[in-house]
C-alpha positions as CSV (number, residue, x, y, z in Angstrom):
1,X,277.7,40.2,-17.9
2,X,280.1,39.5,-20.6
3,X,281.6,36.1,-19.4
4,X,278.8,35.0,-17.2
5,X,275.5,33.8,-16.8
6,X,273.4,30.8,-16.1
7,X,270.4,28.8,-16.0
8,X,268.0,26.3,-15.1
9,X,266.4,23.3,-15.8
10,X,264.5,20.6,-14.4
11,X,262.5,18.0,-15.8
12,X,259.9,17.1,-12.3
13,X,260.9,13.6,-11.4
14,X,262.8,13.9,-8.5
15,X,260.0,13.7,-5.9
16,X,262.6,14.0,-3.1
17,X,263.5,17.7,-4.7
18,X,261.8,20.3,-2.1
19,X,259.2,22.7,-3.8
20,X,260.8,26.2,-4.4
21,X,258.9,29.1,-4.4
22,X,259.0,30.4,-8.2
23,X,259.2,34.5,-7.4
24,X,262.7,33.1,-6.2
25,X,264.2,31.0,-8.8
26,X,265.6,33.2,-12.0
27,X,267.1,32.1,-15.2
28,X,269.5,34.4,-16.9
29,X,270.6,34.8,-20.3
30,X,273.5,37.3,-20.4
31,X,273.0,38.3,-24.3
32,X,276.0,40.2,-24.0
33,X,277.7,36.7,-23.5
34,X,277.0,35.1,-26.9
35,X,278.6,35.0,-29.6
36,X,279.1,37.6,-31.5
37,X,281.6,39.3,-33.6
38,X,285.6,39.4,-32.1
39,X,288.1,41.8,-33.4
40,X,290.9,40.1,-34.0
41,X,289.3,36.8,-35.1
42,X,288.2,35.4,-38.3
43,X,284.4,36.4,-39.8
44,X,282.4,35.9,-42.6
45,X,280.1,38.4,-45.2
46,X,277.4,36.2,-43.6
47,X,277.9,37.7,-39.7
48,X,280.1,35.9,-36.9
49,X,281.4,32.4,-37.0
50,X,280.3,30.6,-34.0
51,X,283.0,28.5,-31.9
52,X,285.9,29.3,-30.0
53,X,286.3,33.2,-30.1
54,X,289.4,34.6,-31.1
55,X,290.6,38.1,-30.3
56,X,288.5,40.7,-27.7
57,X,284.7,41.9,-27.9
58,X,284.0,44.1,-29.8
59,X,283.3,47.0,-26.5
60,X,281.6,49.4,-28.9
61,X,278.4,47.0,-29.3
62,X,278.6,46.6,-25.4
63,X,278.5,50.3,-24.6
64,X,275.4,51.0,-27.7
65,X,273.2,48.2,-26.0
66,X,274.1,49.2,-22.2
67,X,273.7,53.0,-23.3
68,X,270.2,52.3,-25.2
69,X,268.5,50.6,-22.4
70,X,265.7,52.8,-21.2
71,X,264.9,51.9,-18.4
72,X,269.2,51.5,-16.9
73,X,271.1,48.2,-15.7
74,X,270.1,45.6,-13.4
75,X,273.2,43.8,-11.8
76,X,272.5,40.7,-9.8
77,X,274.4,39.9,-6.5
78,X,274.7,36.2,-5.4
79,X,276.1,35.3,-2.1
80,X,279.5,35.4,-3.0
81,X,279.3,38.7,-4.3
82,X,281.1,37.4,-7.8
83,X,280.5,40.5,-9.8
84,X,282.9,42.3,-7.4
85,X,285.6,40.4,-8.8
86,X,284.2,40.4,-12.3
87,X,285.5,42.7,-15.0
88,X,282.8,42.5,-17.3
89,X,279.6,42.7,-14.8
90,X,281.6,46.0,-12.8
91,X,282.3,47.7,-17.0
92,X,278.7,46.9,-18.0
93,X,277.5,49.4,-14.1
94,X,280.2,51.9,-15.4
95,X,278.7,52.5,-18.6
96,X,275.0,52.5,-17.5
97,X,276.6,55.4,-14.4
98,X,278.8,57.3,-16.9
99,X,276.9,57.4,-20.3
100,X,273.3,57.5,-19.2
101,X,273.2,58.9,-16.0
102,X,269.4,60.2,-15.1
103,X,268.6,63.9,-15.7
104,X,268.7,63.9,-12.0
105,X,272.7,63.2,-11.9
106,X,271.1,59.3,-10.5
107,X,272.9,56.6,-12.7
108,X,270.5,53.9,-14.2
109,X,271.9,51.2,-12.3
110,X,269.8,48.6,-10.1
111,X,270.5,45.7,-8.1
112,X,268.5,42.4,-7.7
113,X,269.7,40.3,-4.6
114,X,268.2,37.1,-3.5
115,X,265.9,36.5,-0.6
116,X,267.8,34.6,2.1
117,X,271.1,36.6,1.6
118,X,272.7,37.6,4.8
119,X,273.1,41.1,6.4
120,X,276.8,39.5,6.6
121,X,277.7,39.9,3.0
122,X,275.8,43.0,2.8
123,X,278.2,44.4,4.6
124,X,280.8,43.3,3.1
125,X,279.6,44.7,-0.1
126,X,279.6,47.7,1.7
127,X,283.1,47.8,2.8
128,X,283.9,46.6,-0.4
129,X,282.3,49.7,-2.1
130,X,283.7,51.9,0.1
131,X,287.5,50.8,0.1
132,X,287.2,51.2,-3.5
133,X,286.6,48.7,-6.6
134,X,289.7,48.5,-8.2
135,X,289.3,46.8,-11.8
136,X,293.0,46.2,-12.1
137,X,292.4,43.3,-9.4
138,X,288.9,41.8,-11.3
139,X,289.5,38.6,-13.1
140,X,287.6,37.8,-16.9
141,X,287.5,34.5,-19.0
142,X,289.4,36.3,-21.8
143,X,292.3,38.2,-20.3
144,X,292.9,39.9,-23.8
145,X,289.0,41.5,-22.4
146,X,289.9,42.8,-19.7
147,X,293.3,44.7,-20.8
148,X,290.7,46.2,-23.6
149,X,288.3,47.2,-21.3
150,X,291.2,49.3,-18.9
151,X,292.7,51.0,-22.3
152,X,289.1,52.3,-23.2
153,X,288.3,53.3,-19.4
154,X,291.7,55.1,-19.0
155,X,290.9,57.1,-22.4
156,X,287.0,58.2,-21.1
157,X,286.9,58.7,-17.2
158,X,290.2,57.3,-16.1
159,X,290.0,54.6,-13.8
160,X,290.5,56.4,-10.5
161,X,286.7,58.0,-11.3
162,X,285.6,55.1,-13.1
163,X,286.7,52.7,-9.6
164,X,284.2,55.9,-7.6
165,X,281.3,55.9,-9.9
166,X,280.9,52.0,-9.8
167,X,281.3,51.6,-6.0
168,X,279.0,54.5,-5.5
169,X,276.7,53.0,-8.3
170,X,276.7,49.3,-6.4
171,X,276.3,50.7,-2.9
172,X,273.5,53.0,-3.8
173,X,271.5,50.1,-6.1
174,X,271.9,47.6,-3.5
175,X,270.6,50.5,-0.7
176,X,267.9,51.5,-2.7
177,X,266.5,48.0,-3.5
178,X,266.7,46.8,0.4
179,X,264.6,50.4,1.0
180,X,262.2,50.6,-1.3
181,X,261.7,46.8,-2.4
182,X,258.4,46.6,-0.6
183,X,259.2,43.2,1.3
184,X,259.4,43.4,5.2
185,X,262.5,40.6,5.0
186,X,264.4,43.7,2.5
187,X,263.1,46.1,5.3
188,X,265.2,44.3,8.0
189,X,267.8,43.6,6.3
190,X,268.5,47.0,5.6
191,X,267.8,48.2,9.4
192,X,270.5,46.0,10.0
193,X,272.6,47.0,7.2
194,X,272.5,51.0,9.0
195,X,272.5,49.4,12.8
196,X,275.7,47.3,11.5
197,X,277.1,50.5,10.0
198,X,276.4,53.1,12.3
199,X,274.3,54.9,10.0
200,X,271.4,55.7,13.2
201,X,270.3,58.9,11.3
202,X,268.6,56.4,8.2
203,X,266.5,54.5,10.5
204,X,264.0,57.5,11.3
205,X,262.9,57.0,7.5
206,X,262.4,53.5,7.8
């Protein structure tokens, strides 16, 4: 989130475009992304000026919205894995793990990953996660973000925590949908996610 998102659209007359199945097509509007008010920028009585932003977002709206979500955060992997070079989409899975964990000590955090992903980048996500995310080496639109985003995550967890609680977060989302998503192609996948890994003892609960 933050400075990403994307979408579709299609208008039908290309009769040479193959049919896709629509449970796998998403459109995604990243509210966090719009414009909204800047510190550091010019505004009005009236609310934001709309146009080139000036100055950093305002992280404190971020953090209410992320923190007031019910039901947690749902971070979407693609098959490059961007959002483990992203530093808004890894801030937005800290906040949702370190403000509103679940009475259980489980943070609120879910992955969504597309069908024909490979076991291949799986594990790489893995070994990602487990080497550590490190959001000194995450890129953002607005570097001016990004230096915000560290100050305020040095000042609450620190970033050494912050760089545990995200991995952990990512790796146990991205477990937990493969497990419990219901499809038998998920299923597989994450046999061959524990077969890959070594992890034998997982595969009695599959």
């Amino acid at each position: 989130g933050g400075d990403g998102g994307g979408g579709g659209s299609g208008n039908g007359e290309d009769d040479d475009e193959p049919s896709k199945d629509p449970s796998s097509i998403y459109v995604w509007l990243d509210v966090l992304a719009l414009p909204q008010q800047y510190h550091g920028g010019a505004s009005t009585p009236e609310g934001p000026i709309f146009g080139p932003p000036q100055g950093y977002i305002d992280t404190q709206e971020v953090r209410d919205v992320v923190i007031n979500c019910d039901h947690g955060t749902v971070f979407v992997l693609d098959r490059t894995m961007a959002i483990l070079g992203r530093t808004w989409p890894l801030y937005e899975v800290w906040l949702a793990a370190y403000y509103s964990p679940h009475e259980n000590g489980f943070s609120r955090v879910y992955a969504a990953i597309p069908k024909d992903i490979h076991v291949d980048m799986l594990l790489h996500l893995q070994i990602t996660c487990q080497a550590g995310l490190d959001l000194a080496r995450t890129t953002s639109s607005k570097p001016e973000d990004k230096q915000h985003i560290m100050t305020e995550v040095r000042n609450a967890s620190g970033l050494k925590r912050m760089q545990g609680i995200i991995s952990d977060s990512i790796l146990r989302a991205t477990r937990g949908w493969l497990r419990w998503s219901g499809e038998p192609q998920d299923m597989g996948l994450y046999a061959a996610l524990m077969l890959q890994s070594k992890e034998y003892a997982q595969l009695q609960f599959v």
